[in-house]
C-alpha positions as CSV (number, residue, x, y, z in Angstrom):
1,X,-7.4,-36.3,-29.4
2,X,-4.3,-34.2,-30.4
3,X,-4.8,-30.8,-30.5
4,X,-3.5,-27.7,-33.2
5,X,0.4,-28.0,-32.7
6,X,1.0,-24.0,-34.4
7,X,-1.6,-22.2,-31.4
8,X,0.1,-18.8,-30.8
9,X,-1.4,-19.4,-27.1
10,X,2.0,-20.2,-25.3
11,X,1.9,-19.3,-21.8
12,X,5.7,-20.1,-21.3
13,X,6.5,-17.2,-24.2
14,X,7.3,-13.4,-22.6
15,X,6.3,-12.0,-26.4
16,X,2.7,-13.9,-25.3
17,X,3.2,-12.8,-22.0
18,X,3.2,-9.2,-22.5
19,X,0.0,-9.6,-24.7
20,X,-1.8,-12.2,-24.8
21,X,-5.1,-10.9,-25.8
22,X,-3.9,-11.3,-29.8
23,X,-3.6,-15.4,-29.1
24,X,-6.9,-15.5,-27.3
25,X,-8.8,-13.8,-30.4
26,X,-7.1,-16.6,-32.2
27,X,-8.2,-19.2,-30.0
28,X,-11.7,-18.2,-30.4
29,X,-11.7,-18.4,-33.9
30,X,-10.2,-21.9,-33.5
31,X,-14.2,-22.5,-31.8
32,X,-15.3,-23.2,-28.2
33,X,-13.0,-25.9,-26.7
34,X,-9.5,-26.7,-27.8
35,X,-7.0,-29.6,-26.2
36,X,-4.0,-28.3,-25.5
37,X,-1.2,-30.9,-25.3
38,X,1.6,-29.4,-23.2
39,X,-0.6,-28.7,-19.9
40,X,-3.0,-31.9,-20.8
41,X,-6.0,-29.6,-20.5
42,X,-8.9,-28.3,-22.5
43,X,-9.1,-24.7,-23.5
44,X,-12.1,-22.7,-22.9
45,X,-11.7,-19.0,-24.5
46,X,-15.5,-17.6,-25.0
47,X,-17.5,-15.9,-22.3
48,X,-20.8,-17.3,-23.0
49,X,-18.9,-21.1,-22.1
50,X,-16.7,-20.1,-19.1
51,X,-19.5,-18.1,-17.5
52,X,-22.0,-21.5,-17.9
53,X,-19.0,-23.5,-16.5
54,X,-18.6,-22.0,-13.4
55,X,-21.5,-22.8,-12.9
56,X,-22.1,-25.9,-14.1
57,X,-21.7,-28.5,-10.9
58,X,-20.5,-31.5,-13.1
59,X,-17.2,-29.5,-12.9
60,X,-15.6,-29.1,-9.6
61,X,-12.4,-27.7,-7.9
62,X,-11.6,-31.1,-6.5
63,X,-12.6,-34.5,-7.5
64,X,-11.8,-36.0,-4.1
65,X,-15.0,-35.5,-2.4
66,X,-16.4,-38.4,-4.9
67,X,-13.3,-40.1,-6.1
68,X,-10.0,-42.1,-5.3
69,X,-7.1,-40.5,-7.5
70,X,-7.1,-43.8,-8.6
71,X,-10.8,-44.0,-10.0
72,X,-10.4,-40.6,-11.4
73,X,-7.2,-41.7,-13.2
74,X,-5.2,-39.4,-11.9
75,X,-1.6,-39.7,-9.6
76,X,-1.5,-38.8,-6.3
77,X,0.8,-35.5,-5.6
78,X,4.3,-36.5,-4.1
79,X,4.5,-37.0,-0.7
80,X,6.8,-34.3,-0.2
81,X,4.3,-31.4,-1.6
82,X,2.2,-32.5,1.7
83,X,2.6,-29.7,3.4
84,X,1.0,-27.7,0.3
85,X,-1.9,-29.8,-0.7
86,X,-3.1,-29.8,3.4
87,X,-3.0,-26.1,3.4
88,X,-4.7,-26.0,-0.2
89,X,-6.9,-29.0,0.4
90,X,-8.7,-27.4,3.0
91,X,-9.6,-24.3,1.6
92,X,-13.4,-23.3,0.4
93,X,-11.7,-22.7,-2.6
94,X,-10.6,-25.8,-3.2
95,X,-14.4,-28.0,-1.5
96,X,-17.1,-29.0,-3.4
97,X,-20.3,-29.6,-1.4
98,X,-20.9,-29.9,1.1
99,X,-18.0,-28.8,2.6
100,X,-17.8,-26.1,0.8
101,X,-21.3,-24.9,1.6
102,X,-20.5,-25.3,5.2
103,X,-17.1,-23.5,5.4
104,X,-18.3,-20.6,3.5
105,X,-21.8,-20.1,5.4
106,X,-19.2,-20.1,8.4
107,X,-17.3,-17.7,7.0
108,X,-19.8,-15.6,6.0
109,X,-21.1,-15.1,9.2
110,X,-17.8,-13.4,10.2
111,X,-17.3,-11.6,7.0
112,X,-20.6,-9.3,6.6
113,X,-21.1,-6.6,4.5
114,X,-21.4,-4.8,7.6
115,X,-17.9,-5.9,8.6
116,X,-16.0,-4.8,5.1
117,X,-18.1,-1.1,5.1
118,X,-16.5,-0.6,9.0
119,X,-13.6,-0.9,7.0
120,X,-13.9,1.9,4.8
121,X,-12.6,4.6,6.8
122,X,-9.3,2.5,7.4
123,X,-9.0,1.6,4.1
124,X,-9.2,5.1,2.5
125,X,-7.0,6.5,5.2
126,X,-4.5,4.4,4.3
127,X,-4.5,4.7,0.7
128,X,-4.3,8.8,1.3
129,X,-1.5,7.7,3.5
130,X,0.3,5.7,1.1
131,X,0.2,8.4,-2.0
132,X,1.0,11.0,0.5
133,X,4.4,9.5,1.3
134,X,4.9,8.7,-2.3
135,X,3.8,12.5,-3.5
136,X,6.6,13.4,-1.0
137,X,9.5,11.3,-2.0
138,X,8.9,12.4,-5.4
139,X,7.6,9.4,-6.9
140,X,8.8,5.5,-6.7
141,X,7.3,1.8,-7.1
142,X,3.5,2.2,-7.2
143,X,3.5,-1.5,-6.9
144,X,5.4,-1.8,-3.6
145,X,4.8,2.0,-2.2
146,X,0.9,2.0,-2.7
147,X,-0.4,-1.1,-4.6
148,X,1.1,-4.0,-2.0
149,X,0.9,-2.8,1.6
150,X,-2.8,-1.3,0.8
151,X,-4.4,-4.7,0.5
152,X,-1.9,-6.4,2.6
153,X,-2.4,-3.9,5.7
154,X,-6.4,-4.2,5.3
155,X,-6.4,-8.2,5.2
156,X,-4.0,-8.5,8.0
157,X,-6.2,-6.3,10.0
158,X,-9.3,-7.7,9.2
159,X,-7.9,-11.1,10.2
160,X,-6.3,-9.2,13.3
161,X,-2.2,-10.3,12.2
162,X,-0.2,-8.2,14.6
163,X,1.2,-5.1,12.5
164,X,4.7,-6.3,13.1
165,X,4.1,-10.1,12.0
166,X,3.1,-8.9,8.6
167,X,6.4,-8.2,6.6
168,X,6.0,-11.9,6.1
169,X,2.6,-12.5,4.6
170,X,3.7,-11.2,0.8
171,X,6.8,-13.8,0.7
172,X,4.7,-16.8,1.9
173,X,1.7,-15.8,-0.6
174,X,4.2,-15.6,-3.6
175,X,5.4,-18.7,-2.8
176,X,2.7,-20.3,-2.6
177,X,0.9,-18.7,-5.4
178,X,3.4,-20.5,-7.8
179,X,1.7,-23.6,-7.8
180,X,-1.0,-22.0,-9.5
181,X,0.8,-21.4,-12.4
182,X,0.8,-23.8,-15.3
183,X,2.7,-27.3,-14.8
184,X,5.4,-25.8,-11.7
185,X,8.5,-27.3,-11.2
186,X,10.2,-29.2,-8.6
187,X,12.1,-25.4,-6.9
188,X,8.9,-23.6,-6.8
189,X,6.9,-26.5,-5.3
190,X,9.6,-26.9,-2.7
191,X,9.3,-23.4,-2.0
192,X,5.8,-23.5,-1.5
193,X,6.3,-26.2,0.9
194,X,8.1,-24.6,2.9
195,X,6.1,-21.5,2.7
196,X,2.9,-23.6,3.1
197,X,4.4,-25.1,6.4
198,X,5.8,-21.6,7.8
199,X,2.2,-19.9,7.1
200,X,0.6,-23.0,8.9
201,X,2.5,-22.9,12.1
202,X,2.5,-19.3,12.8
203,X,-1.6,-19.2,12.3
204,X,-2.0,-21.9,14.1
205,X,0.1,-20.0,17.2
206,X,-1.9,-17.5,16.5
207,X,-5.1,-19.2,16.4
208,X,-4.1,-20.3,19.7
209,X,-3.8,-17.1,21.1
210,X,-7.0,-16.3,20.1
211,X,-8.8,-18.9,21.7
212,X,-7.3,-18.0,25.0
213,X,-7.8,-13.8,24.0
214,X,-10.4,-13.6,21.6
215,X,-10.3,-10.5,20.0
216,X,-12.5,-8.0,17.1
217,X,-11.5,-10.0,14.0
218,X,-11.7,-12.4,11.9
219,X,-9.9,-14.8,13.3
220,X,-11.9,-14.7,16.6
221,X,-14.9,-14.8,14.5
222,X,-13.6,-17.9,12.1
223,X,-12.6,-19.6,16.0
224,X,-16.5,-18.7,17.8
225,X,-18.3,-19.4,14.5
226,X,-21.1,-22.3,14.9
227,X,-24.1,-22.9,12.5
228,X,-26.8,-26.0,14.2
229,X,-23.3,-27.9,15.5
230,X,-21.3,-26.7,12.1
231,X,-18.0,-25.4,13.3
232,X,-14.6,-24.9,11.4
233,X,-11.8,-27.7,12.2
234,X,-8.4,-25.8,12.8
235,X,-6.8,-27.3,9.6
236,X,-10.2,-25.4,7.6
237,X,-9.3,-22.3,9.4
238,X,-5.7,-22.3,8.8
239,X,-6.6,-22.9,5.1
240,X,-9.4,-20.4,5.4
241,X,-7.3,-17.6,7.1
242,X,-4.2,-18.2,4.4
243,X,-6.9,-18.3,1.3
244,X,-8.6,-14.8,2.8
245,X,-4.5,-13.4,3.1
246,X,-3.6,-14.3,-0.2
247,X,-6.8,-14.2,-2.6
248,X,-7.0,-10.8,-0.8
249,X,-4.5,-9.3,-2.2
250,X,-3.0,-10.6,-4.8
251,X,-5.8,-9.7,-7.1
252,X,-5.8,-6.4,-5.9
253,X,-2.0,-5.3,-6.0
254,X,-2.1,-7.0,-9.9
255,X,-5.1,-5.2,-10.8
256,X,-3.8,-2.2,-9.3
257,X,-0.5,-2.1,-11.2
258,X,-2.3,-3.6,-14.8
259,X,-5.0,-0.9,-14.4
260,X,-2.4,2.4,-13.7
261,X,0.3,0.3,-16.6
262,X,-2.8,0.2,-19.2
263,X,-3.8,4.1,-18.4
264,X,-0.2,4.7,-19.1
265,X,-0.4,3.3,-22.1
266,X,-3.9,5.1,-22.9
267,X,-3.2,8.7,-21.9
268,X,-6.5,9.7,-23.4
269,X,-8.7,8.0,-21.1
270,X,-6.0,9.0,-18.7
271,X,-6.8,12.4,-19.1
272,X,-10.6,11.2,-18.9
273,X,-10.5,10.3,-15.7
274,X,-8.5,12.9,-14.2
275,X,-10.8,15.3,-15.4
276,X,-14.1,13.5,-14.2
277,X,-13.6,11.6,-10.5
278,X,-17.0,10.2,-10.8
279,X,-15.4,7.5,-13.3
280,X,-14.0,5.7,-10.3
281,X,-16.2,2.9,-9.9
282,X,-16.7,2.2,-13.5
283,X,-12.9,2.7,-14.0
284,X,-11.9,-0.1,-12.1
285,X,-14.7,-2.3,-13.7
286,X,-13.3,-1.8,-16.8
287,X,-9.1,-2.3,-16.0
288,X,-10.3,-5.3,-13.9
289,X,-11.6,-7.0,-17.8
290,X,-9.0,-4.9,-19.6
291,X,-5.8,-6.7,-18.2
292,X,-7.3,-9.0,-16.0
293,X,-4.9,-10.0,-12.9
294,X,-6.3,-13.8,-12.7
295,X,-6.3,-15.2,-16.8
296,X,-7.0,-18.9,-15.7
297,X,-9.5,-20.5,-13.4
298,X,-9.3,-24.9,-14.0
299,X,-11.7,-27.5,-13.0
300,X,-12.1,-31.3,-13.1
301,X,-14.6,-32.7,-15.3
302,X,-16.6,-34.9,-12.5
303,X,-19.0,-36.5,-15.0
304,X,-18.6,-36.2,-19.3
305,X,-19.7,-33.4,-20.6
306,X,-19.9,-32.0,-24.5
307,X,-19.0,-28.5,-25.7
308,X,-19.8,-27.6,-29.1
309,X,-20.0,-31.5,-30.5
310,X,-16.8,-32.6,-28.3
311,X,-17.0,-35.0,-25.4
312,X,-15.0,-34.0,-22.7
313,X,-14.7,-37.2,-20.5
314,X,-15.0,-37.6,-16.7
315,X,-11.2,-37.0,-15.5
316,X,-10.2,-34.1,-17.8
317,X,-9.0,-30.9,-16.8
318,X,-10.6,-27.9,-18.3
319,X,-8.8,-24.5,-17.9
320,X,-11.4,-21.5,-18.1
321,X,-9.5,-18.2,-20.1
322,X,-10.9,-15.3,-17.9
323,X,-8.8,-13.1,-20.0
324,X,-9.9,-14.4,-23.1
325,X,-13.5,-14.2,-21.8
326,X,-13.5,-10.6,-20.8
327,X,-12.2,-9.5,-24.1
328,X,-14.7,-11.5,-26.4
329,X,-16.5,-9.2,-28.7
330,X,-19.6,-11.3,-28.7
331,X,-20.2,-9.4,-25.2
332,X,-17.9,-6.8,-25.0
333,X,-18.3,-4.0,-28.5
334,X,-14.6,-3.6,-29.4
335,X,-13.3,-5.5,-26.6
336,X,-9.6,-4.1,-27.0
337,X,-10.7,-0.2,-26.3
338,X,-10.7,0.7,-23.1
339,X,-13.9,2.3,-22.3
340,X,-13.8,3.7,-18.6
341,X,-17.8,4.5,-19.4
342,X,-18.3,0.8,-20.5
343,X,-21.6,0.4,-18.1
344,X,-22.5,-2.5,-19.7
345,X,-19.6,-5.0,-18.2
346,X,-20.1,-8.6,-17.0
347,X,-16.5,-9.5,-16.5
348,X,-15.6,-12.2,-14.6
349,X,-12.4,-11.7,-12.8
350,X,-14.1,-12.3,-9.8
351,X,-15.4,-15.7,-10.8
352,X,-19.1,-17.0,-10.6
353,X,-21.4,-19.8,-9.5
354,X,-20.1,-20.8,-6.0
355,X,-16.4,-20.0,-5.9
356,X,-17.5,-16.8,-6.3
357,X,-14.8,-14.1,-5.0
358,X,-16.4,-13.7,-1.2
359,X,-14.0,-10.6,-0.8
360,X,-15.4,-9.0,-3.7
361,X,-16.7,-6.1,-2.3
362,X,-13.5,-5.6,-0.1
363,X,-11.5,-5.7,-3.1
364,X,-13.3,-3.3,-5.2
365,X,-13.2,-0.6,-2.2
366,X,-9.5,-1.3,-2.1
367,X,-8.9,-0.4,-6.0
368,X,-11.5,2.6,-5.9
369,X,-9.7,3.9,-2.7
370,X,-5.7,3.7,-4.0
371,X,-7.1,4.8,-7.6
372,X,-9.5,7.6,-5.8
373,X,-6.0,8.9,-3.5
374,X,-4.2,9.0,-6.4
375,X,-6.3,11.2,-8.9
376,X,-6.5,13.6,-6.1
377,X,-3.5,13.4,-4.8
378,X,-1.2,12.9,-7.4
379,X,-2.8,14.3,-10.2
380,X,0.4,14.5,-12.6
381,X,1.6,11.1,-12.0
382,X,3.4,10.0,-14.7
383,X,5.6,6.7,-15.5
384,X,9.3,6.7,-15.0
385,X,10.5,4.1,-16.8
386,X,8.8,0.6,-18.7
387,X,7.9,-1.8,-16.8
388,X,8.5,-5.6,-17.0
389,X,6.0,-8.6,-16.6
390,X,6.4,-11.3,-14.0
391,X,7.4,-14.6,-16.0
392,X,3.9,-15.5,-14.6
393,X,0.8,-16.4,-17.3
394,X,-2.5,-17.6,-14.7
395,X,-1.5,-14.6,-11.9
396,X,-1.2,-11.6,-14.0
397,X,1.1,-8.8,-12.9
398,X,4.3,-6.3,-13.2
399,X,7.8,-7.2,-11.6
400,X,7.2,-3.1,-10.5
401,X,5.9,0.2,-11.8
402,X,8.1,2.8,-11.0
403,X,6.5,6.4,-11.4
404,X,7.5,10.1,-10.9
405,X,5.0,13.0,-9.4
406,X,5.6,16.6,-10.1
């Protein structure tokens, strides 16, 4: 089936990637599933459909745990990208059941509620920390001063990464983050490689260190947890640790910088805010649907299913718009306004069904904390220049956000 050849949707376009929000009202006017040629997937732009998706279990993140790439009529990656699909193979993200119900039940055990809240004191000391060093140079990049080592600092020390082992964590996640952008090339899969294989040896030294030291963190926890003979193999907790390192904060720094960009832009609800703390919580609800830092979520079709009156057969790839989602007026009144007292607001940025976001919680103490610091601390923040967007269309964020105080 050959789908509409004149879509504004164009995730390789920067006019689409500074706002893509204008194509996603088109696409849903276009109706509930559309193919889309150039990434050989099926587009799903309404709320109602991608929030059923997720958590509909004839989808799944993999296809492997019931097919051959062959039966599923679909190539085996290159031998080369190895090193990347071993580390991203083995991930919860990446498991259907039930190996995914046994690596997150693992997990969970060593990543409590109770473990995040002991957090919360480090967590909003360091934001403080952060904007006080920033309030005192007289500004900077919120994105690599405040927005970066926050979440970076909190994961690594969670997992227990020795402070001075941790310069490299953001490289290797950006590297490897770039295969989840739409059809990557041959440069940023070999950087991913290379990142996947550097990541992978120094957490598996590390690992090993642990089992000779164990410590109070993560990784200890990961190493000692058992559920009726259920353990984690070292290639799960490699993958594991590097999932937890980089869905930890890549959502975080992205929403942070969108959220600040889009109250730039909206000096209203700017003012709002700074006049009335208590919006905190809802605040970061509300920037987390407004520019949301994850547009694209895909899944293989495991068994046909129909959207709407179209088949979509076993072997398809569908690609869920979050961003489209959060801003469909069918759920959200005038999706486009932001409304930091929208109480009303089932985005999904953090996904559903069983994928989920586990660090959820973690993540919104992180944004409530740098957002909280900065009100207080930095009350007439204001931006020093226009920023630009990363060339990036499924990971949303700025190449920097560079801001002056006083």
């Amino acid at each position: 089936m050959a789908g509409p050849t004149d879509l504004a949707f164009d995730p390789w376009d920067p006019a689409f990637l500074a706002d893509p929000y204008p194509a996603y009202a088109e696409l849903r006017a276009r109706g509930r599933v559309i193919r889309y040629e150039p990434t050989d997937q099926w587009l799903v732009p309404h709320h109602a459909d991608v929030s059923a998706l997720l958590r509909d279990r004839r989808l799944g993140r993999t296809y492997r745990h019931r097919f051959t790439h062959e039966e599923f009529g679909r190539a085996a990656p290159p031998p080369e990208h190895e090193p990347f699909h071993t580390l991203n193979d083995h991930g919860m993200l990446d498991l259907e059941p039930p190996d995914h119900t046994r690596i997150r039940r693992l997990v969970s055990k060593a990543f409590t509620p109770r473990t995040v809240e002991r957090l919360r004191p480090y967590v909003h000391g360091l934001a403080g920390d952060l904007v006080a060093r920033l309030v005192e140079a007289g500004g900077g990049d919120l994105l690599t001063d405040v927005a970066e080592p926050l979440p970076v600092a909190v994961i690594a020390e969670m997992l227990g990464i020795p402070e001075a082992d941790r310069g490299q964590l953001r490289p290797w996640s950006a590297d490897i983050c770039g295969m989840y952008e739409l059809n990557p090339g041959e440069e940023t899969a070999a950087r991913a490689v290379r990142a996947s294989a550097d990541f992978s040896g120094y957490l598996r030294e590390l690992i090993a260190a642990r089992r000779d030291e164990p410590g109070d963190d993560l990784i200890s926890g990961l190493i000692a947890a058992h559920d009726e003979g259920d353990h984690l193999t070292e290639q799960e907790m490699i993958s594991t640790a590097v999932l937890l390192l980089n869905a930890g904060h890549e959502a975080t720094v992205n929403a942070t910088v969108n959220g600040w960009w889009a109250l730039f832009r909206n000096p209203g609800r700017l003012a709002d805010l700074r006049a009335d703390h208590s919006l905190v919580p809802s605040a970061t609800e509300e920037l987390m649907r407004y520019d949301t830092p994850l547009q694209l979520f895909e899944r293989w079709v495991l068994d046909d299913i129909e959207i709407d009156g179209t088949t979509i057969p076993r072997g398809s790839e569908i690609a869920m718009l979050f961003g489209s989602a959060n801003h469909d007026p069918a759920v959200f009144p005038d999706p486009d306004r932001l409304d930091l007292t929208r109480r009303d607001n089932p985005h999904i940025s953090f996904s559903a069904g069983i994928h989920y976001c586990i660090g959820a919680p973690l993540a919104r103490m992180e944004l409530a904390a740098s957002m909280t610091a900065l009100l207080e601390r930095a009350p007439t923040l204001t931006l020093a220049e226009e920023p630009r967007r990363k060339p990036n269309f499924v990971i949303r964020g700025l190449e920097g956000l560079s801001v002056v105080v006083g």
